[in-house]
DSSP file (Angstrom, degrees, kcal/mol; ACC not computed):
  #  RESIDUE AA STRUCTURE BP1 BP2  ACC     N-H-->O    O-->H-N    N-H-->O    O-->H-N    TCO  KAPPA ALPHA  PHI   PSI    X-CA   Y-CA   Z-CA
    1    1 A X              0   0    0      0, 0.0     0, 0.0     0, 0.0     0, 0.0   0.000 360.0 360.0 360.0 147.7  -17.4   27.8   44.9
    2    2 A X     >  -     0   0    0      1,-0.1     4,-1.4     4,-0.0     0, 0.0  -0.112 360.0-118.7 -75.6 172.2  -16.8   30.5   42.5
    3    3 A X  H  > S+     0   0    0      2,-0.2     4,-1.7     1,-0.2    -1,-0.1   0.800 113.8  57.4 -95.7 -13.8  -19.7   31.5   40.1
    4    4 A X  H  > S+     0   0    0      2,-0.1     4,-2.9     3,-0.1    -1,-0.2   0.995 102.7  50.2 -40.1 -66.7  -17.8   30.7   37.3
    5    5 A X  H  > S+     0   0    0      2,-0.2     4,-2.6     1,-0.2     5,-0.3   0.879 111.0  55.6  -3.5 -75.6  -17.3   27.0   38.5
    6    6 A X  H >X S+     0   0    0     -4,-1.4     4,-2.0     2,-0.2     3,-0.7   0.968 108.4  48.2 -46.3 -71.3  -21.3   27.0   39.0
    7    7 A X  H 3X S+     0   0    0     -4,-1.7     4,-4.6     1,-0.2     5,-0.5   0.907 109.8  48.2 -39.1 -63.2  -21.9   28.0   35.5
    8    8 A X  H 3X S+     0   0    0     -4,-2.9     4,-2.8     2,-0.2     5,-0.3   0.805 106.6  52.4 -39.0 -44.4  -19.8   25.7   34.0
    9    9 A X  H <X S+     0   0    0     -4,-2.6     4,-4.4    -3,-0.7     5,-0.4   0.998 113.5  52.7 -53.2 -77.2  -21.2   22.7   36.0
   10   10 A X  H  < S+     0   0    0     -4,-2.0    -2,-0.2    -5,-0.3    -3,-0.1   0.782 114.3  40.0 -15.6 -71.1  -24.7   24.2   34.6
   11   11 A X  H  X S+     0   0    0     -4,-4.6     4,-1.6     1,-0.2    -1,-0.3   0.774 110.3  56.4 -69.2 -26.7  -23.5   24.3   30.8
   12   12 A X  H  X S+     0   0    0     -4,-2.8     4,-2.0    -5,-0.5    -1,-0.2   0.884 113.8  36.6 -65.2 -33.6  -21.8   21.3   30.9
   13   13 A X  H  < S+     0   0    0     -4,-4.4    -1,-0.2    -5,-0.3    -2,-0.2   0.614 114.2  58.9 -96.0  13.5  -25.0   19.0   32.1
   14   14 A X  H >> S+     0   0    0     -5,-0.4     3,-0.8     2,-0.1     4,-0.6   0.827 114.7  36.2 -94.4 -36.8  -27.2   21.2   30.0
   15   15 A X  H >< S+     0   0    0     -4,-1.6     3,-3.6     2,-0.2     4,-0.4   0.996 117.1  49.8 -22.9 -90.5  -25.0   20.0   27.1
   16   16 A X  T 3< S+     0   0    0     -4,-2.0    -1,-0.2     1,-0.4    -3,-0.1   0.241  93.9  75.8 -42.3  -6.8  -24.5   16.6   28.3
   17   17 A X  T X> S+     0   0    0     -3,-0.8     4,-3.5     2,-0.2     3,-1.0   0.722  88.3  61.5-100.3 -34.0  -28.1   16.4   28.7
   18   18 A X  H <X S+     0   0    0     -3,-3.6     4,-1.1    -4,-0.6    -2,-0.2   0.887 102.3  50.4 -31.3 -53.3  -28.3   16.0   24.7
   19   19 A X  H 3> S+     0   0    0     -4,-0.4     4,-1.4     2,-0.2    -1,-0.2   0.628 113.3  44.6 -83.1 -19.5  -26.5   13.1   24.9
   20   20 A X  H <> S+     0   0    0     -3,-1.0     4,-2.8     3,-0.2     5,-0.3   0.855 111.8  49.5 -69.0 -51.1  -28.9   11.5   27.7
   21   21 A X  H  X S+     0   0    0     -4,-3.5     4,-1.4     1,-0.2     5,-0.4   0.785 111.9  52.1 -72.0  -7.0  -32.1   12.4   26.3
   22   22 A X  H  X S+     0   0    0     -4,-1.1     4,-4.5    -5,-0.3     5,-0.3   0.975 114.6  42.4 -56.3 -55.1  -30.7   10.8   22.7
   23   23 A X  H  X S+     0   0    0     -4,-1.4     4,-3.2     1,-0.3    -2,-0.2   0.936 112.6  55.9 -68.2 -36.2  -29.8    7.7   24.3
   24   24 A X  H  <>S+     0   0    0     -4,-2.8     5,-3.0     2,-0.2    -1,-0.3   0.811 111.5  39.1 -34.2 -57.8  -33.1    7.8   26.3
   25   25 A X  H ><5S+     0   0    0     -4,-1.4     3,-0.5    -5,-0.3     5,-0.5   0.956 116.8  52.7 -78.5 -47.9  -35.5    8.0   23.5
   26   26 A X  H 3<5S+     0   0    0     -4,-4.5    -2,-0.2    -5,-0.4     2,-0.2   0.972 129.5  12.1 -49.2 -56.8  -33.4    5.5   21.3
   27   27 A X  T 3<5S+     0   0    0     -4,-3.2    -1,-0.3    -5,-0.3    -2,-0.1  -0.489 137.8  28.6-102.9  62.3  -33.3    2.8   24.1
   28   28 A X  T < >S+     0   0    0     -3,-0.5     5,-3.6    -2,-0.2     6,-0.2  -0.445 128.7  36.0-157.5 -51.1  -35.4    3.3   26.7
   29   29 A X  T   <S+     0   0    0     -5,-3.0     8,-0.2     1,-0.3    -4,-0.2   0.715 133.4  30.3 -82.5  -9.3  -38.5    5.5   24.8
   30   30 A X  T   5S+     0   0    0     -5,-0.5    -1,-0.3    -6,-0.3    -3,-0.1   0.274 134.3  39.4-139.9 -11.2  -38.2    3.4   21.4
   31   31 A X  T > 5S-     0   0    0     -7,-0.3     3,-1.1    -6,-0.2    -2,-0.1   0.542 127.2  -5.2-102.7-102.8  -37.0    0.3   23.4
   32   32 A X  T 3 5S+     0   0    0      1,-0.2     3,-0.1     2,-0.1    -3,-0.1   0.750 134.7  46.1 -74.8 -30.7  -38.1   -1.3   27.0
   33   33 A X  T > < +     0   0    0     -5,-3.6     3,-9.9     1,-0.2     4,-0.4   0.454  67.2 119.4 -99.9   2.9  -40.6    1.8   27.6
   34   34 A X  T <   +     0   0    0     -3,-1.1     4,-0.3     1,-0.3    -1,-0.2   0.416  61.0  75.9 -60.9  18.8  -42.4    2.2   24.4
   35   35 A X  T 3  S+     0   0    0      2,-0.2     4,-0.4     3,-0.1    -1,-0.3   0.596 105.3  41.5 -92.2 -25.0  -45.7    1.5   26.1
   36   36 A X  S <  S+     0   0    0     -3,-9.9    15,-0.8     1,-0.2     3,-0.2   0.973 121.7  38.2 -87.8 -37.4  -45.2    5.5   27.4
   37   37 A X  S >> S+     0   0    0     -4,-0.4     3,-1.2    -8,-0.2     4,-0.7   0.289  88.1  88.6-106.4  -9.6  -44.0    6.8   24.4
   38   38 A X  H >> S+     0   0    0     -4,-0.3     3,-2.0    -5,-0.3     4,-0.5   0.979  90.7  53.6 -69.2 -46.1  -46.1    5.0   21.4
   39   39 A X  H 34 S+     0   0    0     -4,-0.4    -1,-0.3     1,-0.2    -2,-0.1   0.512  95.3  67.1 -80.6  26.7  -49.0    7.8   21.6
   40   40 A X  H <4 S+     0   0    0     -3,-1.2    -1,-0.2     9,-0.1    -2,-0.2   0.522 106.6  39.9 -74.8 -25.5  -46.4   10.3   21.1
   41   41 A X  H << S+     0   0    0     -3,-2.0     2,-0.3    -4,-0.7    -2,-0.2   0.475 113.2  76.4-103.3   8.2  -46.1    8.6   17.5
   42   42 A X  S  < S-     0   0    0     -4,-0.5     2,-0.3     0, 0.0    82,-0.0  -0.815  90.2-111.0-114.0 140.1  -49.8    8.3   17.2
   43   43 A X        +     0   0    0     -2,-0.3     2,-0.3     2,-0.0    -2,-0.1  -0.691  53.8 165.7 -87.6 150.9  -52.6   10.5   16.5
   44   44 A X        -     0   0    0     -2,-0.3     2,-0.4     2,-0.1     5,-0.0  -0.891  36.8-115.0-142.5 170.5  -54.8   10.7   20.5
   45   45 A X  S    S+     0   0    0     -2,-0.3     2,-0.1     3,-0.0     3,-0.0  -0.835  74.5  48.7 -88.7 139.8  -57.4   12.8   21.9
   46   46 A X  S    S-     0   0    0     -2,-0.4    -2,-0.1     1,-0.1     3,-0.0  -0.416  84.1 -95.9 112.5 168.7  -56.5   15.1   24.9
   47   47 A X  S    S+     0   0    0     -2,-0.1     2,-0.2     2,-0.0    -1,-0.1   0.854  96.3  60.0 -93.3 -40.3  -53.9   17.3   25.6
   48   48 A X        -     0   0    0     -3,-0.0     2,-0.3     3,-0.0     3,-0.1  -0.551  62.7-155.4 -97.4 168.8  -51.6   15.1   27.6
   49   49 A X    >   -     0   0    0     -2,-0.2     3,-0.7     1,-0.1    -9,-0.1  -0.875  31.4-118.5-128.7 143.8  -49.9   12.1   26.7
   50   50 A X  T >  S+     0   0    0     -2,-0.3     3,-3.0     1,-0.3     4,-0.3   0.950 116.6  64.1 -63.4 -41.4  -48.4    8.9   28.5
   51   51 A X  T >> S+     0   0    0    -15,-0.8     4,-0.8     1,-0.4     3,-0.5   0.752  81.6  76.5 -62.5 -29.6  -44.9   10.1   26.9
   52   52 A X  H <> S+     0   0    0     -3,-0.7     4,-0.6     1,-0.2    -1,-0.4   0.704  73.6  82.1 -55.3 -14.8  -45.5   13.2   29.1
   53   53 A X  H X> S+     0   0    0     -3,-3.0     3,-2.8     2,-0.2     4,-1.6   0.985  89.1  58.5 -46.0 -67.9  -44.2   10.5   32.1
   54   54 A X  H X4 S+     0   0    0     -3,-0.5     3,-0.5     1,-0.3    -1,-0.2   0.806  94.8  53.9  -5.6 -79.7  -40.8   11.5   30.7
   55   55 A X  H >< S+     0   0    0     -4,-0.8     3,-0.6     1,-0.2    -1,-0.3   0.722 113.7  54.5 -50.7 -33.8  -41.2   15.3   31.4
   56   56 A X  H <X S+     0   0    0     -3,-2.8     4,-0.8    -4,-0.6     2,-0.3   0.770 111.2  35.0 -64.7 -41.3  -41.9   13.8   35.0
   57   57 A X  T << S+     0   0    0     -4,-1.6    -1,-0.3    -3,-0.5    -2,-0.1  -0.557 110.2  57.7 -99.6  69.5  -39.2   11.9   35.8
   58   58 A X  T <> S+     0   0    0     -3,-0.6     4,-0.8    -2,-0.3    -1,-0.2  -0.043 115.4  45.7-173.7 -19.7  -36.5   13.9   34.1
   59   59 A X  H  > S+     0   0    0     -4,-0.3     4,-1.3    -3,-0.3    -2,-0.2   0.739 102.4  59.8 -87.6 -28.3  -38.0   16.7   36.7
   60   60 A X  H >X S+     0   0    0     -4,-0.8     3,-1.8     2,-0.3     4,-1.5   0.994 109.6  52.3 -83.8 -66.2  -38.1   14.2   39.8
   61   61 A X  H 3> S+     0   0    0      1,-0.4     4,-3.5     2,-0.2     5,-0.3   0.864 108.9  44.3 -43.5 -57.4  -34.1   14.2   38.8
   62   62 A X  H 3X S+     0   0    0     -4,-0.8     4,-2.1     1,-0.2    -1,-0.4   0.879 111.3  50.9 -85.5 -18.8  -33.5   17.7   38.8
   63   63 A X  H <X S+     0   0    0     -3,-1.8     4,-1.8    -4,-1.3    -1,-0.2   1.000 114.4  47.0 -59.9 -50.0  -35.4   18.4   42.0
   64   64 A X  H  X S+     0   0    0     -4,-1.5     4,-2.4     1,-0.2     5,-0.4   0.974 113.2  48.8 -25.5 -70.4  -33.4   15.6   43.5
   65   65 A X  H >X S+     0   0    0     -4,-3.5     4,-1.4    -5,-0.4     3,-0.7   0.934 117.4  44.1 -33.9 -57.8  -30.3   17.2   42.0
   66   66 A X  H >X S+     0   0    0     -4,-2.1     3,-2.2    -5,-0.3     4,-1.9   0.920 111.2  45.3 -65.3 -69.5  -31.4   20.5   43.3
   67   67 A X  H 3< S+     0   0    0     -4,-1.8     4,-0.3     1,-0.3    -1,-0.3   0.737 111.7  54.0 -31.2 -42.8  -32.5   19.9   46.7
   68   68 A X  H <<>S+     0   0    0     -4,-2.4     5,-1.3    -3,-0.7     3,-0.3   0.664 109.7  53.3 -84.0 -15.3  -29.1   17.5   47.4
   69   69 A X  H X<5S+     0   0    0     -3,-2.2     3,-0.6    -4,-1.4     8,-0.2   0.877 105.8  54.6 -68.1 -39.9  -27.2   20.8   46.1
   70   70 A X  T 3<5S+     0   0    0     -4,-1.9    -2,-0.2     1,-0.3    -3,-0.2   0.408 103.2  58.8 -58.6 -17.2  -29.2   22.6   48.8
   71   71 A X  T 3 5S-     0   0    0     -3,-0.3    -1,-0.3    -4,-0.3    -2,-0.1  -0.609 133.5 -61.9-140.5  40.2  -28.0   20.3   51.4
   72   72 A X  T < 5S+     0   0    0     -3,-0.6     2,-1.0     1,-0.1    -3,-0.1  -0.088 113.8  90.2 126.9 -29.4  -24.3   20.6   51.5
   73   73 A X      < -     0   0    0     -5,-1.3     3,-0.3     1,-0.2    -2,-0.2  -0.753  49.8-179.2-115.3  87.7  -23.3   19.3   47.8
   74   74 A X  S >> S+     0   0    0     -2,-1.0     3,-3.1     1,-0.2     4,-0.6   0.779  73.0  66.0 -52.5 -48.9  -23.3   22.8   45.8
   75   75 A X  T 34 S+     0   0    0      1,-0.3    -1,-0.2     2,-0.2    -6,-0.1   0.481  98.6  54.4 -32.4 -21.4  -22.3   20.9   42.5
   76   76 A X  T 34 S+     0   0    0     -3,-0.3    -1,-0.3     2,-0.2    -7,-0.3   0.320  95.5  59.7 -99.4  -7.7  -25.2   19.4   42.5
   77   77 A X  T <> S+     0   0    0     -3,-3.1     4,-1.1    -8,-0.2    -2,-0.2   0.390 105.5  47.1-117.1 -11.6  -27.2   21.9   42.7
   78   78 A X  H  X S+     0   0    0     -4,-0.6     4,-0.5     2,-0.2   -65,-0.2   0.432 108.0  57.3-109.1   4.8  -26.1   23.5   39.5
   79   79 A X  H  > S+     0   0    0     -5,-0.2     4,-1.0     2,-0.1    -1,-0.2   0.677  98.7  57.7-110.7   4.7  -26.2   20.6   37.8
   80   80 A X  H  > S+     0   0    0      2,-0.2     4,-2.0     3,-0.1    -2,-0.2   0.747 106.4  51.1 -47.1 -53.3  -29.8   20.4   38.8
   81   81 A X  H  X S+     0   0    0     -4,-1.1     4,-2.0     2,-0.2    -2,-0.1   0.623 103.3  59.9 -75.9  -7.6  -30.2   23.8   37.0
   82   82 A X  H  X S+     0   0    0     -4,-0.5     4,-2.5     3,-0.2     5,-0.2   0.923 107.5  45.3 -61.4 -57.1  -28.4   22.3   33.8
   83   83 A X  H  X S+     0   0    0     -4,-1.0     4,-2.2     2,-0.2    -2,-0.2   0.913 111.9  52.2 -71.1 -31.2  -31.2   19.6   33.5
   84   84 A X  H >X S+     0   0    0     -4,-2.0     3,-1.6     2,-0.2     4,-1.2   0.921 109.3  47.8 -59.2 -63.7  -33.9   22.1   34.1
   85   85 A X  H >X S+     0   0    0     -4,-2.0     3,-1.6     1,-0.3     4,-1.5   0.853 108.2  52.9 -57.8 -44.6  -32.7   24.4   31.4
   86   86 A X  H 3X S+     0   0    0     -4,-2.5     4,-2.0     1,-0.3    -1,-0.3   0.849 111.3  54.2 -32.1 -46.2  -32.4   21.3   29.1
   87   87 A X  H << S+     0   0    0     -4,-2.2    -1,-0.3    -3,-1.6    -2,-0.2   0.147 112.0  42.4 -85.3  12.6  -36.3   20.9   30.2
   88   88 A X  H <X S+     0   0    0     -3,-1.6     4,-1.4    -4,-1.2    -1,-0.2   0.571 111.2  48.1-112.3 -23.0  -37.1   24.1   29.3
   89   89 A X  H  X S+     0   0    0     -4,-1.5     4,-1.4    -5,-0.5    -2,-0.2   0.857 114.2  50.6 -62.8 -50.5  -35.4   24.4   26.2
   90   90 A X  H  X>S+     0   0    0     -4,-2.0     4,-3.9     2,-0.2     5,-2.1   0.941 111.4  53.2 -52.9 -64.2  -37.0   20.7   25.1
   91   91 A X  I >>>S+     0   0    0      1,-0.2     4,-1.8    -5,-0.2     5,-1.1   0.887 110.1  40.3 -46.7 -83.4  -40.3   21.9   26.0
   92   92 A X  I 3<>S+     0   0    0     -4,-1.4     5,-1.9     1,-0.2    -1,-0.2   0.520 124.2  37.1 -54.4 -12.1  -40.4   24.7   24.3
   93   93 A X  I 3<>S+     0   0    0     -4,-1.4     5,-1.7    -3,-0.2    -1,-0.2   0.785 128.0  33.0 -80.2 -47.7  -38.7   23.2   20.9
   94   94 A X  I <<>S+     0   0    0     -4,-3.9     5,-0.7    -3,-0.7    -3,-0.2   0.704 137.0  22.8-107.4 -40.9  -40.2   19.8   20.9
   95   95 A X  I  <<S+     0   0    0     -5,-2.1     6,-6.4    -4,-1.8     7,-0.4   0.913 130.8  35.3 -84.2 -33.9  -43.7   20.8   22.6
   96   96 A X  I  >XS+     0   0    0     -5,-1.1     4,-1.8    -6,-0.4     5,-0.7   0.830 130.2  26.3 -67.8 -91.5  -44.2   24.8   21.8
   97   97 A X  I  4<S+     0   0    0     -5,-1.9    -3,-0.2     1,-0.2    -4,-0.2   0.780 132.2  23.6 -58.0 -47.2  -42.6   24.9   18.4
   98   98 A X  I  4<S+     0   0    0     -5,-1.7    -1,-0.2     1,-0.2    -4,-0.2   0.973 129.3  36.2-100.3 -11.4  -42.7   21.5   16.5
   99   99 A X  T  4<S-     0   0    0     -5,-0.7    -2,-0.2    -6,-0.1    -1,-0.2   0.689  92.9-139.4 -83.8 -26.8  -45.9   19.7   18.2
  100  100 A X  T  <5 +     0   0    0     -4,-1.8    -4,-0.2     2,-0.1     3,-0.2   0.846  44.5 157.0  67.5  27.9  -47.7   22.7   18.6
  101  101 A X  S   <S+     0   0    0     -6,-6.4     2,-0.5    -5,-0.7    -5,-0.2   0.852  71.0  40.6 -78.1 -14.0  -49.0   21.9   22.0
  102  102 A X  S    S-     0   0    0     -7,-0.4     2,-0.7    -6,-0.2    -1,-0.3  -0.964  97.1-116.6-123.6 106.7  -49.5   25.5   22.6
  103  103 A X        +     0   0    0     -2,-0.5     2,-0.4    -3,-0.2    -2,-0.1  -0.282  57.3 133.0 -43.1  69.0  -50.8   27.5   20.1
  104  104 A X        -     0   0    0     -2,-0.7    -2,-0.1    -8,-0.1    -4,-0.1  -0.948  54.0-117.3-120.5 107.3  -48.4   30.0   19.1
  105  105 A X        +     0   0    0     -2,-0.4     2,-0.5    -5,-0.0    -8,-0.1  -0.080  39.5 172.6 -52.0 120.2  -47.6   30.8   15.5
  106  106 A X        -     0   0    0     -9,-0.1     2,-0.4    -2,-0.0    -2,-0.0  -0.942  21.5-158.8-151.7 135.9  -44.1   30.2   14.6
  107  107 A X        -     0   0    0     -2,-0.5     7,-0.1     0, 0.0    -2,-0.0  -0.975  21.2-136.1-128.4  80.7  -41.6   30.3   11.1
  108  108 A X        +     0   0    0     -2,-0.4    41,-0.0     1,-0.2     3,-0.0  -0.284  39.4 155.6 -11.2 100.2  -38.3   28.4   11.0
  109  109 A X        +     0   0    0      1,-0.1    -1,-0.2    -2,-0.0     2,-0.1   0.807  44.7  84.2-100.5 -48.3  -36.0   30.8    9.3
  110  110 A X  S >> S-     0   0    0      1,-0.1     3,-1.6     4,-0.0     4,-1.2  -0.320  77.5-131.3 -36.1 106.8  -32.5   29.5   10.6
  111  111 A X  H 3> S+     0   0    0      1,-0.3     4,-2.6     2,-0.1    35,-0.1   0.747 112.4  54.8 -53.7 -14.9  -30.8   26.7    8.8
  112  112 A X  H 3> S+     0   0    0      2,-0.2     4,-1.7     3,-0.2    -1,-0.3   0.820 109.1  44.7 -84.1 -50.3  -30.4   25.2   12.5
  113  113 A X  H <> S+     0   0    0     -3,-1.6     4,-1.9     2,-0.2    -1,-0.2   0.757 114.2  45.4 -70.8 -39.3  -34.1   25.4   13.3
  114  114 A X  H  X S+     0   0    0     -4,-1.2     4,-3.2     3,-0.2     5,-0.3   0.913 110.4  57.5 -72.2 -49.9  -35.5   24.0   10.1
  115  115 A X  H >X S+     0   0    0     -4,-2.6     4,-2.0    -5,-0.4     3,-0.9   0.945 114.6  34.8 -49.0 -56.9  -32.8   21.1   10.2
  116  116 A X  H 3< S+     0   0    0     -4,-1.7     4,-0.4     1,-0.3    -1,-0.2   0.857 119.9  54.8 -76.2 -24.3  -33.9   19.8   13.8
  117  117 A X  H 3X S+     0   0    0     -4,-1.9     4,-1.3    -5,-0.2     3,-0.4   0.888 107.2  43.9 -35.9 -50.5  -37.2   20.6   12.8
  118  118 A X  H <X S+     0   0    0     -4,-3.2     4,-2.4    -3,-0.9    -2,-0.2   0.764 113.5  54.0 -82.4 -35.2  -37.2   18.7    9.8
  119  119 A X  H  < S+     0   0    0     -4,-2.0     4,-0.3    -5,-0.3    -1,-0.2   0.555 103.0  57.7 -86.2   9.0  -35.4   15.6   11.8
  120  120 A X  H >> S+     0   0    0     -3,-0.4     3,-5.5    -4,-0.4     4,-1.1   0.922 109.2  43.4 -71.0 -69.4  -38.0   15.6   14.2
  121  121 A X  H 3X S+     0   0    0     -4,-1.3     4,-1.6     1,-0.3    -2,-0.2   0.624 111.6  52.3 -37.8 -46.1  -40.4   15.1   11.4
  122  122 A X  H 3< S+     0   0    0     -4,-2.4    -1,-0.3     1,-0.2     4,-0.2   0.788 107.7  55.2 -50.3 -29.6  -38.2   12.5    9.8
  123  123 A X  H <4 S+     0   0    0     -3,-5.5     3,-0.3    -4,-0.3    -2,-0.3   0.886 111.0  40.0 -80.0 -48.2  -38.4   11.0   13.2
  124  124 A X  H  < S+     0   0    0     -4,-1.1    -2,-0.2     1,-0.2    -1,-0.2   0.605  90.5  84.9 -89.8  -8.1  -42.6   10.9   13.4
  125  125 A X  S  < S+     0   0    0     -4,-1.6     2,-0.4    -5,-0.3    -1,-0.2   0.719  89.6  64.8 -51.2 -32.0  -42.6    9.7    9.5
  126  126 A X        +     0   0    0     -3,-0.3     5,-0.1    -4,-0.2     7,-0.1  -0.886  61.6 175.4-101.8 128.3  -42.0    5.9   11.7
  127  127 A X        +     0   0    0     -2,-0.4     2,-0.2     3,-0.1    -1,-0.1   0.226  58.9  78.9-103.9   8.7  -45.2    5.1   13.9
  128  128 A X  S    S-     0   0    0      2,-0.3     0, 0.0     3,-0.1     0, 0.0  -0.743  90.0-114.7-134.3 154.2  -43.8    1.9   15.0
  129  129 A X  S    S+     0   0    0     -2,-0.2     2,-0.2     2,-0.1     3,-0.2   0.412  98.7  64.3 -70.1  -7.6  -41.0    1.0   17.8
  130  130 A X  S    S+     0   0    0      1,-0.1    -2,-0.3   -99,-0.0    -3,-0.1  -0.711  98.4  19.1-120.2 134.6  -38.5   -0.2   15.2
  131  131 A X  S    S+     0   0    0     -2,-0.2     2,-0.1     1,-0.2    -1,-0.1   0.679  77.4 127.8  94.4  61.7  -36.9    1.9   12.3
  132  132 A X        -     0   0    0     -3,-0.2     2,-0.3  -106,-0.1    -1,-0.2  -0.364  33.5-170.6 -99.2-156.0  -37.1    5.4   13.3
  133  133 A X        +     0   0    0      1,-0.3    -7,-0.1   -10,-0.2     0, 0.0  -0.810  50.1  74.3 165.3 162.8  -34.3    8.0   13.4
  134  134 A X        +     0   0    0     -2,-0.3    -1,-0.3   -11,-0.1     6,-0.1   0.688  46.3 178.3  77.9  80.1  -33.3   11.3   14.4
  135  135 A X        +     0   0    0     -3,-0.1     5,-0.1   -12,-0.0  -110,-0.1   0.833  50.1 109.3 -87.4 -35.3  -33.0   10.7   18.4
  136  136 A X        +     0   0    0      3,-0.1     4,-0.1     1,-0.1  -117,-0.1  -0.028  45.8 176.9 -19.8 127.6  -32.0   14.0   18.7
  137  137 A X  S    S+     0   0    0   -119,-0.1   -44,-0.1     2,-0.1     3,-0.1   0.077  78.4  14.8-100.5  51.3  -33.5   17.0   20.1
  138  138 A X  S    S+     0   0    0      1,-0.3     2,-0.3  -120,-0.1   -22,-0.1   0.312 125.7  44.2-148.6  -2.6  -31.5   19.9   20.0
  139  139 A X        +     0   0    0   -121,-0.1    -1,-0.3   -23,-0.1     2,-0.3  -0.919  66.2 176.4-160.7 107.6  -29.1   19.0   18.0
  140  140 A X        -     0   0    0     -2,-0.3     4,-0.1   -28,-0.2   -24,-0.1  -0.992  40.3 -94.3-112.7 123.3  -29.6   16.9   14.3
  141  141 A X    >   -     0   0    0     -2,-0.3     3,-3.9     1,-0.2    -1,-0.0   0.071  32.7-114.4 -13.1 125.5  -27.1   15.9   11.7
  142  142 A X  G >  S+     0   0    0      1,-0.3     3,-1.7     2,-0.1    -1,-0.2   0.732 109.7  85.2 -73.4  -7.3  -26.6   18.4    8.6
  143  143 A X  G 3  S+     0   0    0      1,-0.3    -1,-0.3   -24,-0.0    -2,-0.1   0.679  83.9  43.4 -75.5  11.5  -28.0   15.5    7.0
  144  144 A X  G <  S+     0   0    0     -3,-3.9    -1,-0.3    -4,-0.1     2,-0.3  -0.367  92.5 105.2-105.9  64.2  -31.3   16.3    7.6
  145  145 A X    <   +     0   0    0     -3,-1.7     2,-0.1   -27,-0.1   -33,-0.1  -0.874  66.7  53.0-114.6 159.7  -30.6   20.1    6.5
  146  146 A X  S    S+     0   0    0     -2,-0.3   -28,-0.0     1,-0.2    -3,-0.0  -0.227  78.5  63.0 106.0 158.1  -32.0   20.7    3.2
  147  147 A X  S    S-     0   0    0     -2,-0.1    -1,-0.2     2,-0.1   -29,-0.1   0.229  82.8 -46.3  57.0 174.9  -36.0   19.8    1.8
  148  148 A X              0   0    0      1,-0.2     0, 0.0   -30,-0.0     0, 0.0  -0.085 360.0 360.0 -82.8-171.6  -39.4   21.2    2.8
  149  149 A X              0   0    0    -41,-0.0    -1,-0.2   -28,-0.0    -2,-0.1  -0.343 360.0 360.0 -80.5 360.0  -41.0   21.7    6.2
């Protein structure tokens, strides 16, 4: 397969991966599963979290993916590396930069960085499984652009 072709596959499910991990924390993490995901919306002690389950099975996929690319079905293997880079991108945005789980100093200058910043925040203003919003994380509505930090 050409290495365009590869790429593409890549950017599309690293894209398309936006649109899973919305619906995934709106119904699945704020719905059926919120027994993993409640001390994410909670203050805990410790570094890890049950919501970290997530980050585990959203890896289990892309090894799968990867490995079955490895093994005859090439497509598949670059759309294995689409959902990693989504999981590496997530991590560092949602874990580095707005959780702080690793200490690093860092300053939202970009209107693009402050908005999904800011709808995260909107998002952890609700402690409760019912009436959040802002599923998002990479991508927020220009209504939340605008107010502080």
């Amino acid at each position: 397969m050409a290495w365009y072709w590869n790429l593409l596959i890549a950017l599309a499910t690293f894209l398309l991966m936006e649109g899973v991990a919305w619906s995934t924390h709106k119904y699945i993490m704020h719905g059926w599963l919120w027994s993993w995901h409640e001390d994410h919306h909670r203050p805990h002690k410790g570094f890890f979290e049950k919501n970290d389950y997530f980050a585990l099975v959203f890896s289990a996929i892309a090894i799968l993916l990867i490995i079955a690319g490895a093994n005859g079905r090439p497509a598949l293997l670059w759309a294995g590396v689409g959902v990693t880079g989504y999981g590496l991108f997530y991590f560092v945005f949602h874990d580095v930069i707005v959780h702080r789980r690793l200490k690093i100093r860092f300053v939202a200058r970009s209107r693009y960085m402050k908005r999904i910043m800011r709808a995260h925040y909107i998002h952890h203003k609700v402690h409760t499984k019912e009436g959040a919003q802002a599923f998002g994380f990479l991508y927020a509505p220009k209504r939340f652009e605008g107010g502080k930090l």
